[in-house]
C-alpha positions as CSV (number, residue, x, y, z in Angstrom):
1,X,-55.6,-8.8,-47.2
2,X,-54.0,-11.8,-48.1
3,X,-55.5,-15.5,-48.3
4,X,-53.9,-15.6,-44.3
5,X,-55.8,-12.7,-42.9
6,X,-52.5,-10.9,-42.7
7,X,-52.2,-7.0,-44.5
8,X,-50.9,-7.3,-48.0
9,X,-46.9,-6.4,-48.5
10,X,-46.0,-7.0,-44.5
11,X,-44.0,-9.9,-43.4
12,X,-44.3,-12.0,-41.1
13,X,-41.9,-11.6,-37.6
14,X,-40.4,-8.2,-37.2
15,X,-37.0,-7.1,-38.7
16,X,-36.8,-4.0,-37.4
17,X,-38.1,-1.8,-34.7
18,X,-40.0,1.3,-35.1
19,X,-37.6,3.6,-36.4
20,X,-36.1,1.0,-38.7
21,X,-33.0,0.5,-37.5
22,X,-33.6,-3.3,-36.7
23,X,-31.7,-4.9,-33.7
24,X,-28.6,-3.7,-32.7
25,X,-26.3,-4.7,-29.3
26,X,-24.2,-7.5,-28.2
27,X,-26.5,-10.0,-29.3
28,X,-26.2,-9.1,-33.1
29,X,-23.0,-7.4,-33.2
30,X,-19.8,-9.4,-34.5
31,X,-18.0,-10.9,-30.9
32,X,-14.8,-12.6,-30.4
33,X,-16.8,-16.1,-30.7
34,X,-18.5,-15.6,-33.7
35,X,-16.7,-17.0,-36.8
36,X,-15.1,-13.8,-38.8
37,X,-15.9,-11.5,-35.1
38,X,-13.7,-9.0,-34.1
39,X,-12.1,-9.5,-30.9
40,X,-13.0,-7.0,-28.2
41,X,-11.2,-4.1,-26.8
42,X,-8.5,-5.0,-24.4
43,X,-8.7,-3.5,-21.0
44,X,-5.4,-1.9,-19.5
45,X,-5.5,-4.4,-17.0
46,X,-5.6,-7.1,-20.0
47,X,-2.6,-4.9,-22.1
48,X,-0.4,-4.6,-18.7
49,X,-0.3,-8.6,-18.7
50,X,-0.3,-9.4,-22.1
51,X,3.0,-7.2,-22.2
52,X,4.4,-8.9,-19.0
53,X,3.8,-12.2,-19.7
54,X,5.4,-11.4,-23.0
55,X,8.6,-10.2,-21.2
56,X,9.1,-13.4,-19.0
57,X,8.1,-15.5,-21.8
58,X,11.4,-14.4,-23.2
59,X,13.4,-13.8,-19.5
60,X,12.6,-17.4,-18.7
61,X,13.0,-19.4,-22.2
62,X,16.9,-17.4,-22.1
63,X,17.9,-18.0,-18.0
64,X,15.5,-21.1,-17.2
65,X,18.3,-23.2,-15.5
66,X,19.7,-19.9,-13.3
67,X,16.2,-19.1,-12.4
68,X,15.0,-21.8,-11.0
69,X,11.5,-21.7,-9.2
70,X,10.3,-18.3,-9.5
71,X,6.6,-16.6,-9.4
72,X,5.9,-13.5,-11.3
73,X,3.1,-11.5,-10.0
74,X,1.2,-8.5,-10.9
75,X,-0.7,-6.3,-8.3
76,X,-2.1,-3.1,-8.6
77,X,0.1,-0.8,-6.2
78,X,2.4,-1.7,-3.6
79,X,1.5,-1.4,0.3
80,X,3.9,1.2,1.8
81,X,4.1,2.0,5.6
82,X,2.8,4.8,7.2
83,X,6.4,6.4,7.8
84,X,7.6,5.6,4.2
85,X,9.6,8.4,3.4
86,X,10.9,7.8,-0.2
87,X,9.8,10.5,-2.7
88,X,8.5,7.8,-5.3
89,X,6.2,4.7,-4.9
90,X,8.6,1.3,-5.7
91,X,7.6,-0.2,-9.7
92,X,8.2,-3.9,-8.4
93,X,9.1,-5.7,-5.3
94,X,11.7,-8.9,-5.5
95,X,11.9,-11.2,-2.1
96,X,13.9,-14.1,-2.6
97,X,13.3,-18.2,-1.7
98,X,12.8,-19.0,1.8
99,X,12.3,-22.5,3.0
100,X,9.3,-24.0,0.4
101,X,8.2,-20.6,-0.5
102,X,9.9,-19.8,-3.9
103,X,11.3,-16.5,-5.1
104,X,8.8,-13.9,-5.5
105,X,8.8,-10.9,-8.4
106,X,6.0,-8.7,-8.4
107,X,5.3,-5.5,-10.8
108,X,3.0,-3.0,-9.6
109,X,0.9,-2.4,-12.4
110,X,-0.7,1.2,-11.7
111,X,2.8,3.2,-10.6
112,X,4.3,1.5,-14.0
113,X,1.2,2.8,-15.8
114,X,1.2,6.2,-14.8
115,X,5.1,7.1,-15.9
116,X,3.7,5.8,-19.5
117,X,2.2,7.8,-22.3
118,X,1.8,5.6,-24.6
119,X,1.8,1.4,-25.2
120,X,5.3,1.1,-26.3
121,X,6.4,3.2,-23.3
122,X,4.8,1.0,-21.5
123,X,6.4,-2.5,-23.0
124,X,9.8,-0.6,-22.4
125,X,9.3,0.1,-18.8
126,X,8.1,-3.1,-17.9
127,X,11.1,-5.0,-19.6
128,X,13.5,-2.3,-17.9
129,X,11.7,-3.4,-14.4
130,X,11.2,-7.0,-14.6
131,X,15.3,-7.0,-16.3
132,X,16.4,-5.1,-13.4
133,X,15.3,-7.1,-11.4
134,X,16.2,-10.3,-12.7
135,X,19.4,-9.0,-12.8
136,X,19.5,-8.0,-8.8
137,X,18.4,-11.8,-8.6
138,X,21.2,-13.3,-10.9
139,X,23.8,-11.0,-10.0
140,X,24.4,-10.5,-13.6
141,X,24.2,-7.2,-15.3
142,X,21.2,-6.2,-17.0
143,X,22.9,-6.0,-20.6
144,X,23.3,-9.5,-20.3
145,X,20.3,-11.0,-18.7
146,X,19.0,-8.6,-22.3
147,X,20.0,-7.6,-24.9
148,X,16.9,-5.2,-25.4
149,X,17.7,-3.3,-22.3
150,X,18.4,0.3,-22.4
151,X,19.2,2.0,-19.4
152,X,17.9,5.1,-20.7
């Protein structure tokens, strides 16, 4: 025993728990907010916009002035009809300005996904889409709204 009642060679306040391993979880472990923290895992949800968002980045900084006012969307799958008929789901839907509503391109994030194996199949598709359809919207070819574009 020590001069404060306490057993001799234990510390005060507990380190670890009973099997030694000490704390462990989100509380401890190195987070996005904490200085030198990794940042977390990205969700596909997260990845999908991150890559599309990087696309019109780049669509909008090269065709601002043709483009005018124009939303970009994301949703997760398109709402077909009951007698749709086609024998794949659409990848984005494009409806153009009317009155004070302003042109309108949406991707559909899960049909995109699922013709993707991997992340840069993914950032190719979604450029391929969102150049298409810019190019419908221009009347320009894709080539030149572009460059990256490969119709393959």
């Amino acid at each position: 025993m020590t001069a404060t009642g306490g057993p001799v060679g234990r510390r005060s306040g507990r380190r670890r728990d009973r099997r030694g391993r000490g704390m462990r979880g989100p509380a401890v472990l190195p987070g996005p907010l904490s200085p030198g923290g990794v940042p977390g895992v990205r969700t596909p949800p997260e990845v999908f916009d991150a890559i599309v968002l990087g696309v019109v980045h780049d669509l909008e900084a090269r065709w601002h002035d043709e483009l005018g006012l124009i939303e970009f969307a994301v949703e997760e799958t398109p709402i077909v009809p009951d007698d749709w008929d086609a024998p794949t789901v659409p990848l984005a839907s494009l409806v153009r300005a009317s009155g004070k509503e302003p042109t309108r391109l949406v991707l559909f994030r899960r049909p995109i996904e699922l013709r993707c194996e991997t992340r840069s199949d993914l950032a190719a598709l979604v450029l391929t889409v969102l150049v298409e359809q810019v190019s419908e919207l221009l009347g320009r070819s894709p080539e030149e709204i572009d460059p990256r574009y490969d119709a393959d």
